[in-house]
N, C-alpha and C positions, 0 to 999 in steps of 0.2 A: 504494500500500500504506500504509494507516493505521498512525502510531509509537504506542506505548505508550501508552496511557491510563491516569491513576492514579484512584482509587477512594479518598477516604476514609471510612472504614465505621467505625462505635463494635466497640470491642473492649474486653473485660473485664480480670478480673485475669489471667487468660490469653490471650495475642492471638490464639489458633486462636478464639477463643471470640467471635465477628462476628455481635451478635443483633439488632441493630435491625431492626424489621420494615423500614422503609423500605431504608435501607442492602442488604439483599434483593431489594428491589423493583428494584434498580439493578443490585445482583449481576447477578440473571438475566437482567437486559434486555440485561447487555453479553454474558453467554454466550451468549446468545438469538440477536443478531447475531454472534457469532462476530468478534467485537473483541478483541483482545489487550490486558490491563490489569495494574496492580497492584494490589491490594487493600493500604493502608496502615492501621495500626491507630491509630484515635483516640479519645480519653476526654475524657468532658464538659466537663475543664475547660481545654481544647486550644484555646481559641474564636479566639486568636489566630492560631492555623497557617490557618484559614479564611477571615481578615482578605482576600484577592488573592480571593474569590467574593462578597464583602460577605455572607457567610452566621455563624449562631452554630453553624448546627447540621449534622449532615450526615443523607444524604447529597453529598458533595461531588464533582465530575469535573476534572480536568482534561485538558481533550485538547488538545496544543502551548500555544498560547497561550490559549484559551479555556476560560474555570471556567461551570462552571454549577452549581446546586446543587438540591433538591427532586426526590422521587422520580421527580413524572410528566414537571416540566419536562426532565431527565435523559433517558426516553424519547422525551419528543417532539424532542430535539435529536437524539440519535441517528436515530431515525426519520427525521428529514429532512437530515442529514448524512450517513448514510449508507444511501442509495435502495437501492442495489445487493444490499445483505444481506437477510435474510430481515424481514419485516415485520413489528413487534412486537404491531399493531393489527390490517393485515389490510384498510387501510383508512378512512374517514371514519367510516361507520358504524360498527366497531369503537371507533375508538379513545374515541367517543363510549359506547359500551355499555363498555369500560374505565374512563372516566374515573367513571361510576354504579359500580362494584362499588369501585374505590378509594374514593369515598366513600362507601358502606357500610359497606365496612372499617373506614376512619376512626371512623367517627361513631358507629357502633354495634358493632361484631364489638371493638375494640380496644379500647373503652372498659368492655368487660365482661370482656375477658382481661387488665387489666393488674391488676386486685386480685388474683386465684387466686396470680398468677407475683409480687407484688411482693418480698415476702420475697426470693426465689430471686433474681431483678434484683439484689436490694441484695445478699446476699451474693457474686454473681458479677462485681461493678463491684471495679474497680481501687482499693484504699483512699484515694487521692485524689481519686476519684473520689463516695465515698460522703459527705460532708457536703454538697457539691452535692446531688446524688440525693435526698438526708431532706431540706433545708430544701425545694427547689423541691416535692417530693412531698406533702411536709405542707402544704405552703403551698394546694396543689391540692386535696386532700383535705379538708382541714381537721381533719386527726386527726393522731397521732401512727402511724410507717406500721404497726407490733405492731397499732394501731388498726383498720387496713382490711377487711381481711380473716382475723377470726381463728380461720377456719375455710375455707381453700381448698376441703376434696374436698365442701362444700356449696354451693357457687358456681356445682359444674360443672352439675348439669341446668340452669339456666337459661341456664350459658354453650351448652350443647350447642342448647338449643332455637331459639337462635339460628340455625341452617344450615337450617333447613326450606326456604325457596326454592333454597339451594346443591343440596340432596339431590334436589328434584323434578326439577333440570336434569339433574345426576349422575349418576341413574337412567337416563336415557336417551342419555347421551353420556359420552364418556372424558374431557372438559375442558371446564370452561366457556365456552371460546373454539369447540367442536366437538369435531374428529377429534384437534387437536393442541391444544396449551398454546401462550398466547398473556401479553400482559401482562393481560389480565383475571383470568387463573390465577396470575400472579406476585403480582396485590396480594393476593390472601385469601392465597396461599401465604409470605407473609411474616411474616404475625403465627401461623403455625405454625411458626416458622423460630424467630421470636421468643420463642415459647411452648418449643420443645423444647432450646434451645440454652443456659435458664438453669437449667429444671425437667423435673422426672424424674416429675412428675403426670398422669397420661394425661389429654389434651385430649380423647378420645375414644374411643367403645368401638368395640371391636375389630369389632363386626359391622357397622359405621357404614358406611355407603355411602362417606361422604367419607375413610375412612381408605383405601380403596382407592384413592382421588384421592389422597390425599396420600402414598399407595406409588408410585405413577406417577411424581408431580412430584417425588420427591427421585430418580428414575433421569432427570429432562428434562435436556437438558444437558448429557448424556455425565456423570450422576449428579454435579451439584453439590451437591444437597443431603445427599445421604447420603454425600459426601466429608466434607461439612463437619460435618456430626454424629460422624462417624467422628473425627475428627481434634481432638473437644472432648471426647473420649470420652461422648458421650450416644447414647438410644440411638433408630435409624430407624423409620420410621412403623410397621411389625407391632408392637414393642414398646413403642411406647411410645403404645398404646393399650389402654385397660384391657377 
């Protein structure tokens, strides 16, 4: 029987309030396996609590003696630490067609949602946490952050246009992974996780194919997601698509 696992995940000025898309991506992989954990709450300027994983950033594990840190490295330990529990890939194949949608994610889905939400970021970070947040951000940007985005609800058709291959699959299956949710459905389901846990801007309209995906995956898990929306007071996928 596997002892407590501890999880540390970015938490805002409110610690129910756990929005790193990655940090998600680890959530549900350990609900996933039905692993017993702690979710501990961390702020960006924490870097030395993560000193014992040689990591700055999280998501971070430790399970007994072993740290690991990064979303996917995080499942793939799991996955091969613990055979026994349900698979988080499904397989080689999978976890290969997993490791492509994370880096979709990455590279394009998350790089187009962080301007709409950055505002909403900045006011939901811990105030120790916000001169980190502006100088790293600007640094990024190269603007001042009022600069990025000074028009969210004009962002969103191009952010939406984005899901066109998520939708064609969606269409004809309840989870990108298939029948069930898999971690291929945990990585894009993280930067909605991301998306609704700082901002109350609908990511998506309400007829959207994928908001019906994304009413799904906040019940996977015996409803971790719409625990955790609940509990930031924001609000679950029917509402909080426009």
């Amino acid at each position: 029987m596997p002892g407590m696992i501890t999880l540390y995940e970015l938490a805002g000025a409110d610690a129910p309030r756990r929005f790193s898309p990655y940090c998600w991506r680890a959530r549900m992989s350990l609900r996933h396996k039905g692993l017993a954990f702690e979710g501990v709450p961390w702020r960006l300027v924490e870097k030395d609590r993560l000193a014992p994983a040689g990591a700055k950033l999280v998501p971070v594990i430790r399970d007994g003696e072993t740290w690991v840190h990064d979303s996917m490295a995080i499942a793939e330990y799991l996955e091969e630490r613990y055979p026994d529990r349900p698979s988080l890939f499904g397989g080689t194949h999978g976890a290969a067609l997993a490791r492509f949608v994370a880096a979709w994610t990455d590279r394009t889905v998350q790089l187009h949602a962080s301007k709409p939400i950055l505002m909403d970021i900045y006011a939901s970070l811990d105030p120790g946490d916000r001169a980190y947040f502006r100088a790293t951000r600007e640094k990024r940007f190269g603007r001042r952050l009022e600069e990025v985005c000074p028009d969210p609800k004009a962002e969103l058709p191009a952010f939406r246009l984005l899901f066109e291959p998520a939708r064609r699959v969606l269409a004809k299956q309840a989870y990108l992974a298939g029948a069930a949710p898999n971690y291929a459905d945990y990585a894009l389901y993280g930067t909605f996780m991301w998306w609704r846990m700082v901002s109350r801007l609908p990511p998506l309209e309400r007829a959207d194919v994928l908001s019906a995906w994304l009413a799904r995956m906040d019940q996977a898990c015996d409803g971790e997601g719409a625990r955790a929306l609940a509990a930031a007071g924001m609000a679950p996928a029917g509402e909080a698509c426009g």
